[in-house]
N, CA and C atoms of all chains as a GROMACS GRO file, in nm:
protein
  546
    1UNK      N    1  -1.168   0.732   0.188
    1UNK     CA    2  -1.170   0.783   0.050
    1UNK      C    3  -1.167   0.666  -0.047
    2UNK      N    4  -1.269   0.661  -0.161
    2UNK     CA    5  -1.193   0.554  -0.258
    2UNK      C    6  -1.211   0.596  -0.386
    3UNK      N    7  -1.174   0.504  -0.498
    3UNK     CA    8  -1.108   0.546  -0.601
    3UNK      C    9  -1.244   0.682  -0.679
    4UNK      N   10  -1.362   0.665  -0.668
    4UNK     CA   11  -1.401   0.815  -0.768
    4UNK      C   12  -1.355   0.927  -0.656
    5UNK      N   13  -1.383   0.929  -0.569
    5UNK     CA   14  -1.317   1.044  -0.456
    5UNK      C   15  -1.160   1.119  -0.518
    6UNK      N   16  -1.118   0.977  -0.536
    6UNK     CA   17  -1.007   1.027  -0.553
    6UNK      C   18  -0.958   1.087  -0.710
    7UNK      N   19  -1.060   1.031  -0.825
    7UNK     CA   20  -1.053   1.065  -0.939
    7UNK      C   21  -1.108   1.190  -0.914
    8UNK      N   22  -1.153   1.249  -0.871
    8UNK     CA   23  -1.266   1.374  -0.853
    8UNK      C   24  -1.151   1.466  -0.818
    9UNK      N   25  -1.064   1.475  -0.692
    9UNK     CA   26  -0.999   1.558  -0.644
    9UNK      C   27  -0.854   1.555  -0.724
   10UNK      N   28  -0.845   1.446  -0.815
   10UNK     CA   29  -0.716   1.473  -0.895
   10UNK      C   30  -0.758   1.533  -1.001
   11UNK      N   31  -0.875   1.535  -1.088
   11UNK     CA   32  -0.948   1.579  -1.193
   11UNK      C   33  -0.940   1.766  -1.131
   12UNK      N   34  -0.998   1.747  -1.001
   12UNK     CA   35  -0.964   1.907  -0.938
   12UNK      C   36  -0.821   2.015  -0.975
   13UNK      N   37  -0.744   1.920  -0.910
   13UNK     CA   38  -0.610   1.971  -0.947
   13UNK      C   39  -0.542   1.966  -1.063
   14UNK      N   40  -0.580   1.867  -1.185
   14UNK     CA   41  -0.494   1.820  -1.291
   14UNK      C   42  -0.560   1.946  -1.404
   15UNK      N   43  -0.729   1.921  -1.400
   15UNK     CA   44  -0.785   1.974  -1.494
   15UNK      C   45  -0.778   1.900  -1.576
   16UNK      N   46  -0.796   1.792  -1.551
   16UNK     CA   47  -0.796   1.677  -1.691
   16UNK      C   48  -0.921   1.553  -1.707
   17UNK      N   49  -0.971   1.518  -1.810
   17UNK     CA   50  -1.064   1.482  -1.802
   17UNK      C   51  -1.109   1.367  -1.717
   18UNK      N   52  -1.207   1.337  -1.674
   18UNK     CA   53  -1.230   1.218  -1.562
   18UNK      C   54  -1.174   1.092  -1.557
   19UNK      N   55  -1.251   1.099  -1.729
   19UNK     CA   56  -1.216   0.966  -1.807
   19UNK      C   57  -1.095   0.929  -1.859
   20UNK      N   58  -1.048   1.012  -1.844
   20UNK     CA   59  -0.839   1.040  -1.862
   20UNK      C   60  -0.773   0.968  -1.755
   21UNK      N   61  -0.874   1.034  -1.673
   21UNK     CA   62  -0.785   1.009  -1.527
   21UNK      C   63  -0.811   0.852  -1.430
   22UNK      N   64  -0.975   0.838  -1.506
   22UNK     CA   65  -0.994   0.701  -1.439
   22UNK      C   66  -0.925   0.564  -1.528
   23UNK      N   67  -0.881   0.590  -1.679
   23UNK     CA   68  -0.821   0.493  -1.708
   23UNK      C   69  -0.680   0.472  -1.705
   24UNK      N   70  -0.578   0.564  -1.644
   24UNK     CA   71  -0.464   0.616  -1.581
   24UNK      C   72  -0.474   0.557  -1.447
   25UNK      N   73  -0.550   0.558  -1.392
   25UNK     CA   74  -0.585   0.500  -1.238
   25UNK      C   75  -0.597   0.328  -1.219
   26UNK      N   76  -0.696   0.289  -1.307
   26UNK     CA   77  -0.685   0.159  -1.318
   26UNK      C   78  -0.531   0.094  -1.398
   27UNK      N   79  -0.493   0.117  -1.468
   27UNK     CA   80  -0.376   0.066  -1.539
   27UNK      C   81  -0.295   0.064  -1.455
   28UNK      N   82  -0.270   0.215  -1.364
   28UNK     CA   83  -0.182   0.215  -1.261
   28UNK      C   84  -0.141   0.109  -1.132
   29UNK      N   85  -0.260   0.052  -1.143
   29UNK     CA   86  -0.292  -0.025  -1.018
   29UNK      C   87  -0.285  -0.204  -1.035
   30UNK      N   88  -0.349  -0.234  -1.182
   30UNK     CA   89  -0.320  -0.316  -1.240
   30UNK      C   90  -0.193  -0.365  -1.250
   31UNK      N   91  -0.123  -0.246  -1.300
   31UNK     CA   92   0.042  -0.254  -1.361
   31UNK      C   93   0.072  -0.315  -1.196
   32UNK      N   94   0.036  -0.234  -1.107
   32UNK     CA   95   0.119  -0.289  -0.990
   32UNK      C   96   0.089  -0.402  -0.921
   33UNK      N   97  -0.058  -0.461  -0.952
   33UNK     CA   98  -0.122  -0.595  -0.904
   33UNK      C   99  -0.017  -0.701  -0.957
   34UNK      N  100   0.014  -0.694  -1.120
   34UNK     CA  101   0.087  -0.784  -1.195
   34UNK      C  102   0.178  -0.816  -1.162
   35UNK      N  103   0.312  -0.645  -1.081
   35UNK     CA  104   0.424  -0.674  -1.013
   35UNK      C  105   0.446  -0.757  -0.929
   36UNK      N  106   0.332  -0.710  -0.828
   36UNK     CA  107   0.296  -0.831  -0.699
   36UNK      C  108   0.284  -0.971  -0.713
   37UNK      N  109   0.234  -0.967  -0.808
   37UNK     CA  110   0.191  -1.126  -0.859
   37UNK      C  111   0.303  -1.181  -0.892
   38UNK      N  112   0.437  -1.106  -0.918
   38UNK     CA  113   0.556  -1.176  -1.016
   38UNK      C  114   0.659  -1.200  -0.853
   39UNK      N  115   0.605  -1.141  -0.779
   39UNK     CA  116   0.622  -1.126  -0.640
   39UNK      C  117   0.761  -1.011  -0.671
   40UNK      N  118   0.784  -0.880  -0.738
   40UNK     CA  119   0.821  -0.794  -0.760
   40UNK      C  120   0.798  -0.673  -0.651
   41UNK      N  121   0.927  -0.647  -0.606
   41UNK     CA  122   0.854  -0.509  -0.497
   41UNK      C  123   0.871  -0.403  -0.570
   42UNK      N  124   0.747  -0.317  -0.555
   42UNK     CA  125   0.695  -0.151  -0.560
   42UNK      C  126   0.782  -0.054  -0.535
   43UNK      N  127   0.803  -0.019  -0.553
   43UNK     CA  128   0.891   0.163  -0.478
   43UNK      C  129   0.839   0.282  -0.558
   44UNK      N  130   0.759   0.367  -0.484
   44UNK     CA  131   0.746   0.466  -0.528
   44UNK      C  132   0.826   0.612  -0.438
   45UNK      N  133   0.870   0.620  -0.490
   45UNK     CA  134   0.916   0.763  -0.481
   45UNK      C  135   0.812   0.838  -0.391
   46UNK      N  136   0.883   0.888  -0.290
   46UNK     CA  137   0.791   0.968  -0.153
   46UNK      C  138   0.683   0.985  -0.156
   47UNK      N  139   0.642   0.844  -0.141
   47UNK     CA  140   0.499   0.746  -0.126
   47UNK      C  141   0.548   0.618  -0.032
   48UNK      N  142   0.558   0.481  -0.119
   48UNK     CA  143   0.646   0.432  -0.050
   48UNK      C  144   0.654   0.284  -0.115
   49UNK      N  145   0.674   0.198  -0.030
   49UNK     CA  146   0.715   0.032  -0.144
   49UNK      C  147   0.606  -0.008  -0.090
   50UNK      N  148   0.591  -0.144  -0.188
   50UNK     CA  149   0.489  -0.298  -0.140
   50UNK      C  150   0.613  -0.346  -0.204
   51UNK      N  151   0.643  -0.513  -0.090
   51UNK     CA  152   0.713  -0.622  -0.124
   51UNK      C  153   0.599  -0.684  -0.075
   52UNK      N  154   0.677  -0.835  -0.148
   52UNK     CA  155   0.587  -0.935  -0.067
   52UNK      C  156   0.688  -1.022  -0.011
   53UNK      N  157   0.621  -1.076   0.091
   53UNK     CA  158   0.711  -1.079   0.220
   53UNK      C  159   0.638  -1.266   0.250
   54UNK      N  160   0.717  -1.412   0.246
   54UNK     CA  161   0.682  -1.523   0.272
   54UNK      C  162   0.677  -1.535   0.374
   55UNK      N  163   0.620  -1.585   0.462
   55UNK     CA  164   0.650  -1.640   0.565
   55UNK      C  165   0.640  -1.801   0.591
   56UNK      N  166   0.728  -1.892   0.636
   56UNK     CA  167   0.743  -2.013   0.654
   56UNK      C  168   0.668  -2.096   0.693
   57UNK      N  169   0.667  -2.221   0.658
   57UNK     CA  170   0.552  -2.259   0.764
   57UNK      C  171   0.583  -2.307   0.929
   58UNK      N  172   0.484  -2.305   0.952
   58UNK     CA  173   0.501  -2.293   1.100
   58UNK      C  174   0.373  -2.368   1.256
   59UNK      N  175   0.446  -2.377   1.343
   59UNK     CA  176   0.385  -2.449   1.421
   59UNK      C  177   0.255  -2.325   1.498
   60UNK      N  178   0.112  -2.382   1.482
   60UNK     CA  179   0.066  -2.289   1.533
   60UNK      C  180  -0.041  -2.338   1.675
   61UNK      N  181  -0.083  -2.260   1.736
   61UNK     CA  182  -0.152  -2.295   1.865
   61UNK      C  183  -0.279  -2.265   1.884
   62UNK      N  184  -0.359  -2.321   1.871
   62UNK     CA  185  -0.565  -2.255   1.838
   62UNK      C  186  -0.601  -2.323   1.966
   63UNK      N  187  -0.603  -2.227   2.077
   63UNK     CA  188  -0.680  -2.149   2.210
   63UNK      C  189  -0.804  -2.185   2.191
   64UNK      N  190  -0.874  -2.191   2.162
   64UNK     CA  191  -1.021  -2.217   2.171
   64UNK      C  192  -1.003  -2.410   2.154
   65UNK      N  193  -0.930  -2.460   2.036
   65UNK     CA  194  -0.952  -2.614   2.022
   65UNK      C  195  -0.813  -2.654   2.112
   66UNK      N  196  -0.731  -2.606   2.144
   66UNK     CA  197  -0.604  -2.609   2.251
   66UNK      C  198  -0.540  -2.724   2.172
   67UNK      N  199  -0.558  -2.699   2.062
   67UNK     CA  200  -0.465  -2.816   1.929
   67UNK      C  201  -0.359  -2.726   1.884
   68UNK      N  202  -0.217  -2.789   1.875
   68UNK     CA  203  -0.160  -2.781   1.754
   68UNK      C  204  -0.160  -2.758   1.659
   69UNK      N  205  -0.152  -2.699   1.566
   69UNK     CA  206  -0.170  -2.682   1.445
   69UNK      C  207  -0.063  -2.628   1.306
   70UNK      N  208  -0.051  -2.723   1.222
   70UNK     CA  209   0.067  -2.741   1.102
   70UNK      C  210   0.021  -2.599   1.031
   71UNK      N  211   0.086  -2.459   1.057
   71UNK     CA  212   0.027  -2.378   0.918
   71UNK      C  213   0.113  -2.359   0.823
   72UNK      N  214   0.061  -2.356   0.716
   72UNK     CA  215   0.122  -2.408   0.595
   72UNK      C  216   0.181  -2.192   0.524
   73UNK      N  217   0.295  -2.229   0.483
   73UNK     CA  218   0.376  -2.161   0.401
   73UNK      C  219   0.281  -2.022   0.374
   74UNK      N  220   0.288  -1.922   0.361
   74UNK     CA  221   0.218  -1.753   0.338
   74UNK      C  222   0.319  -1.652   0.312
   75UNK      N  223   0.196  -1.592   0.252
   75UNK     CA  224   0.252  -1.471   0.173
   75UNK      C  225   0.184  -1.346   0.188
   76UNK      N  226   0.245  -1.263   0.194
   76UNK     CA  227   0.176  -1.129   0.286
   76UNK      C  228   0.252  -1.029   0.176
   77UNK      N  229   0.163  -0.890   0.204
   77UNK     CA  230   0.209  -0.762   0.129
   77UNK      C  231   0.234  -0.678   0.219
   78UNK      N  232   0.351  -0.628   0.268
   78UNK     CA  233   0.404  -0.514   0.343
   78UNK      C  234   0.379  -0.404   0.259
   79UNK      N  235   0.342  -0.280   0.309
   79UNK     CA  236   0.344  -0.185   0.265
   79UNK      C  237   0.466  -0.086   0.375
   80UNK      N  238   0.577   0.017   0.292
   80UNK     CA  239   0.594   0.103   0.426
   80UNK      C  240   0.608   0.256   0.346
   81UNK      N  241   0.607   0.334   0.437
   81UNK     CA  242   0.588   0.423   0.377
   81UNK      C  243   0.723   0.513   0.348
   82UNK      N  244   0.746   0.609   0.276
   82UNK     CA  245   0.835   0.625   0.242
   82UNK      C  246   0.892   0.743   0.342
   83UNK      N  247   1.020   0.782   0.392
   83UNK     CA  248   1.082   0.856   0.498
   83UNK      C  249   1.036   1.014   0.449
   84UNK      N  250   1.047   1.035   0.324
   84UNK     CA  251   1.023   1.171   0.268
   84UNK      C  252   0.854   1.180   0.327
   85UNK      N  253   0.791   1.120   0.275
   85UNK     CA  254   0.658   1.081   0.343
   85UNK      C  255   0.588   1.096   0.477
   86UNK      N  256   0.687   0.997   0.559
   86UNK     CA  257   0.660   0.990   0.691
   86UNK      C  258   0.662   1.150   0.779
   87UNK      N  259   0.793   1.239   0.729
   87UNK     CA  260   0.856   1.342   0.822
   87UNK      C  261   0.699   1.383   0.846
   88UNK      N  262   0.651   1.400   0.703
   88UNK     CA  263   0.527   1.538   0.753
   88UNK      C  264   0.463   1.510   0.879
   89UNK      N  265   0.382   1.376   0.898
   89UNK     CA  266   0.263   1.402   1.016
   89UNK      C  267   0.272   1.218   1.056
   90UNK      N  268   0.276   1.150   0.967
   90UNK     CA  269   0.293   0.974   1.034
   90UNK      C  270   0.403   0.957   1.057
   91UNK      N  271   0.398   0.939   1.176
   91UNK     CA  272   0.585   0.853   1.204
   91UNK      C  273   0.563   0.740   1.152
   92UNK      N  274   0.974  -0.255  -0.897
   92UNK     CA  275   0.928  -0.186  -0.997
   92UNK      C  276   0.900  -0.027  -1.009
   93UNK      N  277   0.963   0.080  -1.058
   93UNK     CA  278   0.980   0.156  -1.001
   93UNK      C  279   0.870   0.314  -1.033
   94UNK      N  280   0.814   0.414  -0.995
   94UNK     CA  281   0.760   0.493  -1.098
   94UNK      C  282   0.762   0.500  -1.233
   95UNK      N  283   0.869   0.580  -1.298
   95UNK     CA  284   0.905   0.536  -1.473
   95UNK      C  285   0.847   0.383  -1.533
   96UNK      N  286   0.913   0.308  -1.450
   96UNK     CA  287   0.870   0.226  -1.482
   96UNK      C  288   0.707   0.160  -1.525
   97UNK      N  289   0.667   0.193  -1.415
   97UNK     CA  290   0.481   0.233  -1.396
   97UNK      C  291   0.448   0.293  -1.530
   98UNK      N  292   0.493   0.406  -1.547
   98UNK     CA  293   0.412   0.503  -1.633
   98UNK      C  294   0.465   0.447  -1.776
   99UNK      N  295   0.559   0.404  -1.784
   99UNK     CA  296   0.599   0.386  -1.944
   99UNK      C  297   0.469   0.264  -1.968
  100UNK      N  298   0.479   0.140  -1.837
  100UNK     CA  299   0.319   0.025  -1.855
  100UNK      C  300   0.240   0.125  -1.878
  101UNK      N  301   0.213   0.213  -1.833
  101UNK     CA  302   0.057   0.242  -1.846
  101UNK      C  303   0.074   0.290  -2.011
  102UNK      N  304   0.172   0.372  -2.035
  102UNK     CA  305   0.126   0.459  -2.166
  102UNK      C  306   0.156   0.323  -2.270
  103UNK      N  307   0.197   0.244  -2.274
  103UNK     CA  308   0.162   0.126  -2.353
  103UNK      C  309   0.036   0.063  -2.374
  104UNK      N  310  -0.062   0.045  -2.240
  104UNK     CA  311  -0.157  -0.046  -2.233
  104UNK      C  312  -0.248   0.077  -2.291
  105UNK      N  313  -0.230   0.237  -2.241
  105UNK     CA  314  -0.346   0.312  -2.244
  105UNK      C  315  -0.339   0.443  -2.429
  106UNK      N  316  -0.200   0.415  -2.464
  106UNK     CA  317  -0.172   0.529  -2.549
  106UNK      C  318  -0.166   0.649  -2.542
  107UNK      N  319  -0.182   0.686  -2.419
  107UNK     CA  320  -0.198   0.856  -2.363
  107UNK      C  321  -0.028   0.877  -2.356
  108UNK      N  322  -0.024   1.023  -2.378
  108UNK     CA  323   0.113   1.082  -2.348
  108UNK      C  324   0.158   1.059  -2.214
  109UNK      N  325   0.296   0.992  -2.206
  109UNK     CA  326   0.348   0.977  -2.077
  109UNK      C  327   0.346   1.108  -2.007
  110UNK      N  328   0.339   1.267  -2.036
  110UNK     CA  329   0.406   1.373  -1.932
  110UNK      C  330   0.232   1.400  -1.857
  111UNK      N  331   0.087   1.359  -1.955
  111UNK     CA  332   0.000   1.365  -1.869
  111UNK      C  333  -0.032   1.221  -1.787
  112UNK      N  334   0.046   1.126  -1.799
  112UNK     CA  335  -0.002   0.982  -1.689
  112UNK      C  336   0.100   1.032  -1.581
  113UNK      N  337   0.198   1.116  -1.607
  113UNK     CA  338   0.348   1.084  -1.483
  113UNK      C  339   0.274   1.240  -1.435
  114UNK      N  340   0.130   1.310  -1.446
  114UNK     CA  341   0.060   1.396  -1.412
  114UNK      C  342   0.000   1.343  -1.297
  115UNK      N  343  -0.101   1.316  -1.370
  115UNK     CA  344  -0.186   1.213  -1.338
  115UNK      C  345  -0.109   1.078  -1.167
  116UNK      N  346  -0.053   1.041  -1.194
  116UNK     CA  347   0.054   0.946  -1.099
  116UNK      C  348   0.086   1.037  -1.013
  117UNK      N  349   0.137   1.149  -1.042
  117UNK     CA  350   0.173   1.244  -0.892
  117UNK      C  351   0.074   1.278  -0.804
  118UNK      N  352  -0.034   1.338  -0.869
  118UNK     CA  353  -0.131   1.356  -0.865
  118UNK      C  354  -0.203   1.265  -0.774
  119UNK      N  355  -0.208   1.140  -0.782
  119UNK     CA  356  -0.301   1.071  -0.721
  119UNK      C  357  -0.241   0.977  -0.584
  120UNK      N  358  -0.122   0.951  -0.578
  120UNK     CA  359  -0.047   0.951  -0.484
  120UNK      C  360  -0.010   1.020  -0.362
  121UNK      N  361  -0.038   1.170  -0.424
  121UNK     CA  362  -0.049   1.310  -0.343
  121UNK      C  363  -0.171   1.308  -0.285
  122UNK      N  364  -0.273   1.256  -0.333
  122UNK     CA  365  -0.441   1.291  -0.315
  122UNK      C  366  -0.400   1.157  -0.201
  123UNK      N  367  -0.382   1.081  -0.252
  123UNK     CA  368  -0.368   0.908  -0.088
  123UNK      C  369  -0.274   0.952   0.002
  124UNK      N  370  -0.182   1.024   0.029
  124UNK     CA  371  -0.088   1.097   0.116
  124UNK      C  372  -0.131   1.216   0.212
  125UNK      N  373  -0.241   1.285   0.158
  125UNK     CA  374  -0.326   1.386   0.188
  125UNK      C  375  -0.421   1.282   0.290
  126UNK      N  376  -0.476   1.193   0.268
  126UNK     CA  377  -0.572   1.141   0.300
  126UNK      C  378  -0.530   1.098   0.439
  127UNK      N  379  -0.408   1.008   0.419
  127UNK     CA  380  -0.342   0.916   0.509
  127UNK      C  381  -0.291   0.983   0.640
  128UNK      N  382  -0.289   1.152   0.599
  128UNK     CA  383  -0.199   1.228   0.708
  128UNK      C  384  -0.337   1.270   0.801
  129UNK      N  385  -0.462   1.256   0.755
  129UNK     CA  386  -0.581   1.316   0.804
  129UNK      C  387  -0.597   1.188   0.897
  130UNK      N  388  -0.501   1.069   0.863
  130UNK     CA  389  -0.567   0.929   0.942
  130UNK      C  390  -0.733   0.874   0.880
  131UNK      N  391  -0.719   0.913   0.744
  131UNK     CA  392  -0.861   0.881   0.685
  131UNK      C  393  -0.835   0.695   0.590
  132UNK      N  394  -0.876   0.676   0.573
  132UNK     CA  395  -0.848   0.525   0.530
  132UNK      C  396  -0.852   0.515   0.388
  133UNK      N  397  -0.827   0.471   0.291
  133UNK     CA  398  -0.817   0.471   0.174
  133UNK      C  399  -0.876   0.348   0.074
  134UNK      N  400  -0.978   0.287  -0.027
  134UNK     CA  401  -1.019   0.136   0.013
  134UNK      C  402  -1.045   0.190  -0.194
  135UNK      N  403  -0.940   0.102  -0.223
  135UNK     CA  404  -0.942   0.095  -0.449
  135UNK      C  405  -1.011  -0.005  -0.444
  136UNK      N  406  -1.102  -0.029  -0.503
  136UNK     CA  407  -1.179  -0.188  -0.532
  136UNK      C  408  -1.063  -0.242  -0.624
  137UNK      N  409  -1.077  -0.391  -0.641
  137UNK     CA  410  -0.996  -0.501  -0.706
  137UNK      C  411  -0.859  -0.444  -0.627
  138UNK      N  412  -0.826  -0.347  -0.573
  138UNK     CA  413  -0.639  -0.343  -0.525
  138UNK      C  414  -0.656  -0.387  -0.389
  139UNK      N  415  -0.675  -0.283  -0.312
  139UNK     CA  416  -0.696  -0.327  -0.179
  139UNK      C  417  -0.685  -0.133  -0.089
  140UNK      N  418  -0.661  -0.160   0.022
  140UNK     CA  419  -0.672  -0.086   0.120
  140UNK      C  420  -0.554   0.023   0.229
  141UNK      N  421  -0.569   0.125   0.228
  141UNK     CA  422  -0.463   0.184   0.359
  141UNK      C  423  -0.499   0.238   0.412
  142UNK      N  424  -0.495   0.159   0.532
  142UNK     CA  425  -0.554   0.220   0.699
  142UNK      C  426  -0.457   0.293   0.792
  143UNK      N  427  -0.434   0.390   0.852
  143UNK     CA  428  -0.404   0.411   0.984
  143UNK      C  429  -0.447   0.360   1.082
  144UNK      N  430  -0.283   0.283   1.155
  144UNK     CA  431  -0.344   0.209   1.262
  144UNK      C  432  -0.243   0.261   1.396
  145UNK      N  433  -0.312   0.294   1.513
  145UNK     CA  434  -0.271   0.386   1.614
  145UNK      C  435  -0.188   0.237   1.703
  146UNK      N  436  -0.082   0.275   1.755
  146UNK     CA  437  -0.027   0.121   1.882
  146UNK      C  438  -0.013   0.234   1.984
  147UNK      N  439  -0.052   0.233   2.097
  147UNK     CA  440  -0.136   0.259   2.236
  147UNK      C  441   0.039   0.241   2.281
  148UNK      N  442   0.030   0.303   2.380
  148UNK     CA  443   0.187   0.342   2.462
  148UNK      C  444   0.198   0.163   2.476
  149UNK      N  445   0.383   0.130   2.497
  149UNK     CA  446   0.353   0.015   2.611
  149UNK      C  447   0.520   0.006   2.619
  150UNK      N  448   0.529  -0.118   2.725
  150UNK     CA  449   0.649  -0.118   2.753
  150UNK      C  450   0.733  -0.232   2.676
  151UNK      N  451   0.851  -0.191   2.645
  151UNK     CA  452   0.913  -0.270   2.620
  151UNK      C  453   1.050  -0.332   2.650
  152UNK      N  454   1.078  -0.433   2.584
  152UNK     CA  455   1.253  -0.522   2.661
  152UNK      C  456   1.338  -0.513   2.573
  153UNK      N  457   1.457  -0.425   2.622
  153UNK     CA  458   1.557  -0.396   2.526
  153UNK      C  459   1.640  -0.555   2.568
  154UNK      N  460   1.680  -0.673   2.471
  154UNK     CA  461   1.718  -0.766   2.548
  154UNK      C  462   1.911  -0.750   2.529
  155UNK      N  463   1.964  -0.641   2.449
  155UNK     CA  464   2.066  -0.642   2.415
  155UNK      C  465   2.110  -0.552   2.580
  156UNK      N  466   2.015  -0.457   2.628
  156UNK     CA  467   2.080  -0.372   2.768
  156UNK      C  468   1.986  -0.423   2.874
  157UNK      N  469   1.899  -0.499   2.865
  157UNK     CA  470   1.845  -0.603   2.959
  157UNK      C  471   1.748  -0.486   3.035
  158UNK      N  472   1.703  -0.356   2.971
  158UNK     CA  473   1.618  -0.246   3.044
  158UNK      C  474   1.472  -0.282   2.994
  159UNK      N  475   1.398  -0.230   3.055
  159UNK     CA  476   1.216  -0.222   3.046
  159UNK      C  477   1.207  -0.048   2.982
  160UNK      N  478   1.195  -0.065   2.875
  160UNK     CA  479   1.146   0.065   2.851
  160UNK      C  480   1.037   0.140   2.771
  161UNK      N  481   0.992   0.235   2.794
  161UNK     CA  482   0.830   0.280   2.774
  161UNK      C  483   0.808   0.322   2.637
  162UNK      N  484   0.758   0.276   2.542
  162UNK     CA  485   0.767   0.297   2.419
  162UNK      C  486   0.622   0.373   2.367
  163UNK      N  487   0.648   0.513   2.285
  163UNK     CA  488   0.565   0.580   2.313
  163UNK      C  489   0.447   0.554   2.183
  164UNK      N  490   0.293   0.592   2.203
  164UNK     CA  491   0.228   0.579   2.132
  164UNK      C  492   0.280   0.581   1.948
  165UNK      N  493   0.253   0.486   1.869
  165UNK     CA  494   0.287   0.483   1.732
  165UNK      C  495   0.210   0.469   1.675
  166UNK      N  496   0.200   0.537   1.509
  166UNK     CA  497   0.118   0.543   1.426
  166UNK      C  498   0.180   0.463   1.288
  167UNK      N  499   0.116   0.317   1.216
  167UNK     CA  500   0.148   0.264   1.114
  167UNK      C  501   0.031   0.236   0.991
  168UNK      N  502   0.092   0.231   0.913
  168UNK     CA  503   0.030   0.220   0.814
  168UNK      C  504  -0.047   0.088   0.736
  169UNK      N  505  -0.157   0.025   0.747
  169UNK     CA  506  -0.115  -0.140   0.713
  169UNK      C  507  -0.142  -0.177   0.585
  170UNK      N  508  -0.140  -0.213   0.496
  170UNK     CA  509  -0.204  -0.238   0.364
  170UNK      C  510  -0.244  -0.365   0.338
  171UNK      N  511  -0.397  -0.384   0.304
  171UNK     CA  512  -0.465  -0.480   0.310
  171UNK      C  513  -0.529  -0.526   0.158
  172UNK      N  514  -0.470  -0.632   0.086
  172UNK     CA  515  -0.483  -0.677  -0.070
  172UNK      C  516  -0.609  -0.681  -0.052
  173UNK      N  517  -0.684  -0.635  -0.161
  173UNK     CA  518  -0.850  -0.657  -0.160
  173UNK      C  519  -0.870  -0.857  -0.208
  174UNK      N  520  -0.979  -0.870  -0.134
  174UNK     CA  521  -1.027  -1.061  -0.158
  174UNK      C  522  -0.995  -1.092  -0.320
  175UNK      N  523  -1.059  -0.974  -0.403
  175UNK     CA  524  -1.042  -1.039  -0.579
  175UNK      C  525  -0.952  -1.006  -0.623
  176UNK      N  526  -0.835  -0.918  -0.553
  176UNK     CA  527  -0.681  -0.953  -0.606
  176UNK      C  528  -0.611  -1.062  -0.572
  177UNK      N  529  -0.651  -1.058  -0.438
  177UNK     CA  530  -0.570  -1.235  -0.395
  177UNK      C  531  -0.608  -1.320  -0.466
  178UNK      N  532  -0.704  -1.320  -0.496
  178UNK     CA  533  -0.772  -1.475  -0.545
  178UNK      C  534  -0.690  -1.517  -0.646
  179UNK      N  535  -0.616  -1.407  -0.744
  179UNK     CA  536  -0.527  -1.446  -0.848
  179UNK      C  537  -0.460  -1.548  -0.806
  180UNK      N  538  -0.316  -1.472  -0.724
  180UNK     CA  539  -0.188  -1.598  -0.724
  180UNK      C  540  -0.180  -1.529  -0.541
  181UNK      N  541  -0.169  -1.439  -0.464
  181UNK     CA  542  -0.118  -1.401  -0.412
  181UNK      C  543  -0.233  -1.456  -0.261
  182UNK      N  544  -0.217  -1.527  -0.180
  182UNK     CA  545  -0.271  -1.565  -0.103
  182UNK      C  546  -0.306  -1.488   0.002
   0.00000   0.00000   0.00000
């Protein structure tokens, strides 16, 4: 599914105009890109969080060149989902 | 950063009444929750992505009771930053 799919089937249920709904959608998402960026975690309410999550740097091992390798400091986005969420059908 | 929080950003950046964006926000969260329980994948341009991802039975080492035990098929969620959000700050 992506975002007009999804403007379409909320426009379904809301009854509200497209264009209502698609600039509600982007802001929404924005607003939460910015959080991320401040490295701020998400929580939504039975949906679920994004943190961002560092990871150190670290010694790594590349199998094909059978070298060593220094990897340098990262940053990743966990998503999990929220327990209210999960019961229905995803563990 | 929390829902409320969300919606009060948006009705700043957008001027729409907060009780149709915190509409709108249920709304479209519900529509990606719907999606996610079908195991259908979800892909916002500029945000990024949520996939269902299936882990296949296997065994595992409890190392605190020193047992081998069979850990049953799991279903997770992964969320993947789209390339032109990272490019900001978030690697």
């Amino acid at each position: 599914m992506n975002k007009q799919q999804i403007i379409k089937a909320v426009a379904e249920k809301t009854d509200m105009p497209r264009k209502d709904i698609a600039k509600v959608f982007s802001s929404i998402f924005e607003t939460i890109l910015e959080c991320l960026e401040k490295e701020e975690s998400v929580r939504l309410m039975n949906f679920g969080s994004l943190t961002v999550k560092t990871y150190k740097p670290r010694k790594g091992y590349n199998p094909s060149s059978k070298i060593v390798v220094q990897l340098p400091e990262r940053k990743a986005i966990r998503f999990k989902l929220a327990k209210r969420a999960a019961l229905k059908k995803l563990k």
